[in-house]
C-alpha positions as CSV (number, residue, x, y, z in Angstrom):
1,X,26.6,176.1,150.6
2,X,27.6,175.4,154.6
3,X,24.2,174.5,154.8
4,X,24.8,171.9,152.0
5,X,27.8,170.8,153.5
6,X,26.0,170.6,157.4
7,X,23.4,168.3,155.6
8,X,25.9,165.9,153.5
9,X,27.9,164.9,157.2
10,X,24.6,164.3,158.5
11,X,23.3,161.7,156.4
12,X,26.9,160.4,155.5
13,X,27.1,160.3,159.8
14,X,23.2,159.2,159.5
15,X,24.1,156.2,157.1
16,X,26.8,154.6,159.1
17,X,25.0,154.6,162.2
18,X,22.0,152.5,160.0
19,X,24.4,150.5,158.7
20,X,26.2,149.8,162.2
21,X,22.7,148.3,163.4
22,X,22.3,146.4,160.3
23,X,25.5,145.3,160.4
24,X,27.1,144.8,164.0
25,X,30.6,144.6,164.5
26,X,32.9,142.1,165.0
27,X,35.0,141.8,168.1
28,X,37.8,143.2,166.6
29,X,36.2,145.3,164.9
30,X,36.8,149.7,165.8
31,X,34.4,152.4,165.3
32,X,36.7,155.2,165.0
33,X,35.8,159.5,164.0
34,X,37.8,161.1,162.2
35,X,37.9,164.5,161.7
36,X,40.0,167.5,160.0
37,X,39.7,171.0,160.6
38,X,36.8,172.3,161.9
39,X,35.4,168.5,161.3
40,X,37.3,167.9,164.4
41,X,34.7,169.4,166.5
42,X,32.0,167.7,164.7
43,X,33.7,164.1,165.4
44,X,34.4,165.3,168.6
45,X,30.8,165.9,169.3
46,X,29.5,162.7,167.3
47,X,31.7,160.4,169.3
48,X,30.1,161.7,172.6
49,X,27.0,161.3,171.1
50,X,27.3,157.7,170.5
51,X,28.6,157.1,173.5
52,X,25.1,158.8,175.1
53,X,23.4,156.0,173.3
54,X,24.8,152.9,174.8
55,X,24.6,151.2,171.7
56,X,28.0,151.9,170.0
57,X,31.0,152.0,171.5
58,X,33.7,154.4,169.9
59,X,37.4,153.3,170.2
60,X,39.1,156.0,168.8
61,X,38.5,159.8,167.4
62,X,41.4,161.1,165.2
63,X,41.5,165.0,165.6
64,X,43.6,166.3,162.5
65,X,44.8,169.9,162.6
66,X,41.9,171.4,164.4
67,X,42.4,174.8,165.7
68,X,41.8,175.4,169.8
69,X,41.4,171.8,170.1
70,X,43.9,170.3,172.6
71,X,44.4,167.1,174.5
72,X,43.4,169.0,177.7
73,X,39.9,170.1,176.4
74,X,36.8,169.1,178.1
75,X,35.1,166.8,175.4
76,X,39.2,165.2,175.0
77,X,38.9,164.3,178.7
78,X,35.4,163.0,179.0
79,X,35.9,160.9,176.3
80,X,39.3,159.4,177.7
81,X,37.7,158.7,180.9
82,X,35.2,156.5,179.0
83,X,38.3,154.4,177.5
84,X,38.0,156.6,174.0
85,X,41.7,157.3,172.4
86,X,41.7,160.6,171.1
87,X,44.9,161.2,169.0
88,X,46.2,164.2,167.4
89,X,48.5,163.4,164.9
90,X,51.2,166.3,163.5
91,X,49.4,167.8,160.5
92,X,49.9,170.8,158.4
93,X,46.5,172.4,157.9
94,X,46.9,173.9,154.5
95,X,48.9,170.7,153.0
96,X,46.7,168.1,154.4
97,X,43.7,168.0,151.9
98,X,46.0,168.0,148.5
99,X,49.3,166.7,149.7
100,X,49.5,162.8,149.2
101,X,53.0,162.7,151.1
102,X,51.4,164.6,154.2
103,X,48.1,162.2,154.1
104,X,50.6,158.9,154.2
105,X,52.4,160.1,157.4
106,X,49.0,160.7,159.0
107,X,47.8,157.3,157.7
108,X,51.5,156.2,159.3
109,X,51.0,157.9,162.4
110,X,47.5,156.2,163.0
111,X,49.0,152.9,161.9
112,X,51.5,153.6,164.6
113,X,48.8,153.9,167.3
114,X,47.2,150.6,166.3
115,X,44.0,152.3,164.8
116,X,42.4,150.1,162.6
């Protein structure tokens, strides 16, 4: 089953990155990761990936209640020096995947920090 779940985020990650070279950007256009929980890591780890490539530049990762995970990690302050935002917005782990009220004020809180 985690294998399952391993090879789903691939080819959903796998897609997106086709589609980004089909279909370039605009200018105001903003590639931004999200992840939650232990997807954290794996946007965490995407976004440094793409940023390896040269080809697609991330604006902004969205880390949502991911455990040991802090804005003074390593992969945090690589990215920042490469002009990547990396927010953390205030989530409650166990409400987050069912709770439509505590999905809105994340929504809210990225709204607030201009992610589009």
């Amino acid at each position: 089953k985690n294998l399952n779940n391993f090879l789903l985020k691939y080819w959903h990650i796998r897609w997106n990155i086709s589609d980004l070279r089909n279909n370039p950007l605009q200018e105001e256009e903003q590639i931004t990761i999200i992840g939650f929980s232990g997807g954290g890591y794996v946007a965490l780890n995407v976004a440094s990936l793409l940023d390896r490539t040269k080809k697609f530049d991330v604006s902004n990762v969205v880390i949502i209640a991911t455990p040991f995970v802090g804005k003074n990690s390593k992969k945090v302050k690589e990215l920042e020096k490469k002009e990547v935002r990396v927010i953390f917005p205030e989530a409650e782990h166990n409400k987050f995947p069912n709770d439509k009220e505590e999905q809105e004020r994340i929504i809210n809180q990225m709204i607030e920090n201009k992610i589009r």
